[in-house]
DORODREN-311515 format. One record per residue (C-alpha): z, x, y. Coordinates in nm, 3 decimals, always signed. Layout:
REM residues N
node zz Z; xx X; yy Y .
...
***
This chain:
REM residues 71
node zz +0.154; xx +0.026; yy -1.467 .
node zz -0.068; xx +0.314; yy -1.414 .
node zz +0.003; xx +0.661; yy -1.565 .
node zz -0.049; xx +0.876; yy -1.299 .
node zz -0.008; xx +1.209; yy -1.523 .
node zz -0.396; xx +1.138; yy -1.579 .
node zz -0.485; xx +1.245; yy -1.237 .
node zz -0.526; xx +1.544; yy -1.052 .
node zz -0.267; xx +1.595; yy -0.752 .
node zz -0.604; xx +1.547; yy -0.527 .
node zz -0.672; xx +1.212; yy -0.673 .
node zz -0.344; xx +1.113; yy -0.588 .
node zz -0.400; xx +1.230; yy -0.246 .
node zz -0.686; xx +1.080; yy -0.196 .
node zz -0.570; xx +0.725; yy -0.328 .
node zz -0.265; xx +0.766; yy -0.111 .
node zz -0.472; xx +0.801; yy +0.183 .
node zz -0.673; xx +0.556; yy +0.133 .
node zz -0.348; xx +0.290; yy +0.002 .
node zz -0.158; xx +0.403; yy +0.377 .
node zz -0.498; xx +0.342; yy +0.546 .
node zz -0.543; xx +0.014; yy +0.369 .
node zz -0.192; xx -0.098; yy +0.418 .
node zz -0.232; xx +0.002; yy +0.808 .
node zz -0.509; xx -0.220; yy +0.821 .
node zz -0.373; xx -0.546; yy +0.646 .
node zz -0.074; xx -0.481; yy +0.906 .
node zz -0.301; xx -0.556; yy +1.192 .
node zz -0.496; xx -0.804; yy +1.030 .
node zz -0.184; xx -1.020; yy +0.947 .
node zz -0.103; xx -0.950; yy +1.308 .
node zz -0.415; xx -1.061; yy +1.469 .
node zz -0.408; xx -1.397; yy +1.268 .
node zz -0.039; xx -1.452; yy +1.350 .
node zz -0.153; xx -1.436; yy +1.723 .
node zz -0.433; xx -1.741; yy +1.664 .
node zz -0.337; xx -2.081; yy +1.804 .
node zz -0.321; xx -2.232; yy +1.443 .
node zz -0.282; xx -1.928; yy +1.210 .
node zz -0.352; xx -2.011; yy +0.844 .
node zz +0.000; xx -1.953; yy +0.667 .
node zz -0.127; xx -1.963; yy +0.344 .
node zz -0.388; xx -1.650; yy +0.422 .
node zz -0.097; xx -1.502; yy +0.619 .
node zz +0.116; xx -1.512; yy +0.289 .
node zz -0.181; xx -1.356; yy +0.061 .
node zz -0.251; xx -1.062; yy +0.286 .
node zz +0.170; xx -1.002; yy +0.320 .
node zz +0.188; xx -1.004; yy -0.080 .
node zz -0.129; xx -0.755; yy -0.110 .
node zz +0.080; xx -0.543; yy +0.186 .
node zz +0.384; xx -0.517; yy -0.044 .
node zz +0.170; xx -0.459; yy -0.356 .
node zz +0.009; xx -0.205; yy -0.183 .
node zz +0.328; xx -0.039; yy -0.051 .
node zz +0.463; xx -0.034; yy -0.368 .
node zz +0.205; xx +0.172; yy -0.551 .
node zz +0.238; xx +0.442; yy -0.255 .
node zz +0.580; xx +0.450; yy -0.357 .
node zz +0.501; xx +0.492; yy -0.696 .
node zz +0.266; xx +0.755; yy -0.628 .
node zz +0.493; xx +0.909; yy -0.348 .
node zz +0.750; xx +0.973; yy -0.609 .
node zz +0.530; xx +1.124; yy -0.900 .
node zz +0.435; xx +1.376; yy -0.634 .
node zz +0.747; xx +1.469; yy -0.505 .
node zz +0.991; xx +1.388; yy -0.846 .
node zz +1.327; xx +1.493; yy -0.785 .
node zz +1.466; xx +1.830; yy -0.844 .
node zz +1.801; xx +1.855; yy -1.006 .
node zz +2.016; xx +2.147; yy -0.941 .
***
Protein backbone atom coordinates (compact mmCIF):
# COMPACT_ATOMS: atom_id res chain seq x y z
CA UNK A 1 0.00 0.00 0.00
CA UNK A 2 1.28 3.36 -0.76
CA UNK A 3 2.26 5.86 1.99
CA UNK A 4 0.76 8.81 0.96
CA UNK A 5 2.48 11.03 3.86
CA UNK A 6 5.34 11.19 1.09
CA UNK A 7 3.41 13.48 -1.06
CA UNK A 8 2.53 16.91 -1.23
CA UNK A 9 -1.38 17.67 -0.85
CA UNK A 10 -0.96 18.80 -4.75
CA UNK A 11 0.31 15.44 -5.75
CA UNK A 12 -2.54 13.98 -4.26
CA UNK A 13 -4.68 16.28 -6.13
CA UNK A 14 -3.34 15.80 -9.08
CA UNK A 15 -3.39 11.83 -8.91
CA UNK A 16 -6.97 12.13 -7.78
CA UNK A 17 -7.84 13.91 -10.80
CA UNK A 18 -6.37 12.02 -12.93
CA UNK A 19 -7.70 8.34 -10.91
CA UNK A 20 -11.67 10.09 -11.21
CA UNK A 21 -10.82 10.93 -14.86
CA UNK A 22 -9.46 7.48 -15.50
CA UNK A 23 -12.20 5.73 -13.68
CA UNK A 24 -14.81 7.99 -15.79
CA UNK A 25 -13.31 6.70 -18.74
CA UNK A 26 -13.14 2.82 -18.06
CA UNK A 27 -16.99 3.48 -17.12
CA UNK A 28 -17.76 4.28 -20.68
CA UNK A 29 -15.49 1.99 -22.15
CA UNK A 30 -17.04 -1.03 -20.29
CA UNK A 31 -20.25 0.55 -21.48
CA UNK A 32 -19.56 0.84 -25.08
CA UNK A 33 -18.37 -2.89 -25.23
CA UNK A 34 -21.41 -4.07 -23.25
CA UNK A 35 -23.50 -2.44 -26.12
CA UNK A 36 -21.51 -4.71 -29.02
CA UNK A 37 -23.49 -7.62 -30.47
CA UNK A 38 -20.97 -10.18 -28.90
CA UNK A 39 -19.19 -8.25 -26.09
CA UNK A 40 -16.03 -9.99 -24.85
CA UNK A 41 -16.90 -10.92 -21.08
CA UNK A 42 -13.64 -11.71 -20.21
CA UNK A 43 -12.28 -7.94 -21.28
CA UNK A 44 -15.53 -6.70 -19.72
CA UNK A 45 -14.41 -8.38 -16.35
CA UNK A 46 -10.62 -6.93 -16.57
CA UNK A 47 -11.63 -3.35 -17.19
CA UNK A 48 -14.55 -3.76 -14.11
CA UNK A 49 -11.63 -5.09 -11.72
CA UNK A 50 -9.15 -2.11 -12.84
CA UNK A 51 -12.56 0.24 -12.17
CA UNK A 52 -12.76 -1.03 -8.57
CA UNK A 53 -8.96 -0.95 -8.12
CA UNK A 54 -9.01 2.34 -9.25
CA UNK A 55 -11.93 3.46 -7.04
CA UNK A 56 -10.38 2.16 -4.25
CA UNK A 57 -7.16 4.11 -4.25
CA UNK A 58 -9.39 7.43 -4.61
CA UNK A 59 -10.81 6.32 -1.54
CA UNK A 60 -7.69 5.82 -0.02
CA UNK A 61 -6.47 9.04 -1.06
CA UNK A 62 -9.93 10.76 -0.39
CA UNK A 63 -9.55 9.86 3.20
CA UNK A 64 -5.79 10.87 3.86
CA UNK A 65 -6.99 14.26 2.67
CA UNK A 66 -9.90 14.73 4.56
CA UNK A 67 -8.95 12.29 7.93
CA UNK A 68 -11.49 12.59 10.42
CA UNK A 69 -11.65 15.13 13.10
CA UNK A 70 -12.55 13.99 16.54
CA UNK A 71 -14.19 16.33 18.87
Amino acid sequence: MIDYSTFTEEALQARLKDLIQDHADLDLSIQALSLAPLPDLIVIGRLKRKKLALKDEIVRIEEFLTPDIIA
